[in-house]
N, C-alpha and C positions, 0 to 999 in steps of 0.2 A: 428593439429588434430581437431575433431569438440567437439564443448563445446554444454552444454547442461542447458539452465535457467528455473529454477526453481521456480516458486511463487506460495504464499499462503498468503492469508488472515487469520492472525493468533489472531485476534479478535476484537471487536468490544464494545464499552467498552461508558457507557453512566452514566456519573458522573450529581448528581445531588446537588446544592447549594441554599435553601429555594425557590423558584421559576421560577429559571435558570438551566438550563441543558446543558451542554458539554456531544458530541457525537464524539467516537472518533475511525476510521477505520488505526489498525496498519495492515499493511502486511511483510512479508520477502522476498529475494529474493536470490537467492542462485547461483551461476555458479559450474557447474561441467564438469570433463574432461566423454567425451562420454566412453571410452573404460574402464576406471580403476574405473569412479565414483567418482573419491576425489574433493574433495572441492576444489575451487581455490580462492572464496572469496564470501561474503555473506554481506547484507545492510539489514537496516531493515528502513521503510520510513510510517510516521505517518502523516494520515491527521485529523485534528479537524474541529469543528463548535459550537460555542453555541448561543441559544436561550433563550426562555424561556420555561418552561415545555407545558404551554399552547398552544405555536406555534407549538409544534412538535409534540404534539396529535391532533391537528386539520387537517379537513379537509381529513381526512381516513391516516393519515401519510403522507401529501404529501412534507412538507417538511423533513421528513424520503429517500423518493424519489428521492428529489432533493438531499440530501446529497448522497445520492449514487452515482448522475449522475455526481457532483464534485469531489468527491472522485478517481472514477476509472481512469479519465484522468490525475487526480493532478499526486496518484501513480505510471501510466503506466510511466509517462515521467519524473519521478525521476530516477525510477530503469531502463530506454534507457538512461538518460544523463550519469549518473553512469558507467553500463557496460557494453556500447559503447565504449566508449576507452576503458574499459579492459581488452574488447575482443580485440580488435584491436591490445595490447600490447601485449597479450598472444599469437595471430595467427600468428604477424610477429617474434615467436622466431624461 
């Protein structure tokens, strides 16, 4: 039957330590059966970075920016390595 993946960005979370800053993008990611909706299994996949407070307010956010633009590939190809085979073990039952 046809599975259904689900993701979200479930927050974003900027820890601060006297003049360093961790920044930190968690998502979820969820597989569901098409026709019934139920869950068949779910990952949740965290990426970080830190700097300093000063690097990440500089320059209009643009290392704000660039963590984004690592972020989204780190994530995307966690939750394909993941469940890729999951689907795969779940299609050929």
């Amino acid at each position: 039957g046809d599975i259904i993946l689900r993701v979200a960005v479930t927050s974003i979370v900027i820890e601060t330590d006297n003049e360093d800053a961790t920044i930190r993008a968690i998502a979820s990611a969820s597989l569901h059966r098409a026709r019934s909706g139920g869950k068949l299994d779910s990952l949740s996949i965290t990426y970080h970075d830190r700097d300093s407070l000063r690097d990440w307010a500089a320059n209009d956010m643009e290392l704000g920016f660039a963590f984004r633009d690592q972020a989204r590939p780190y994530i995307a190809s966690q939750i394909v390595a993941y469940f890729f085979e999951r689907m795969l073990k779940i299609c050929s039952k």
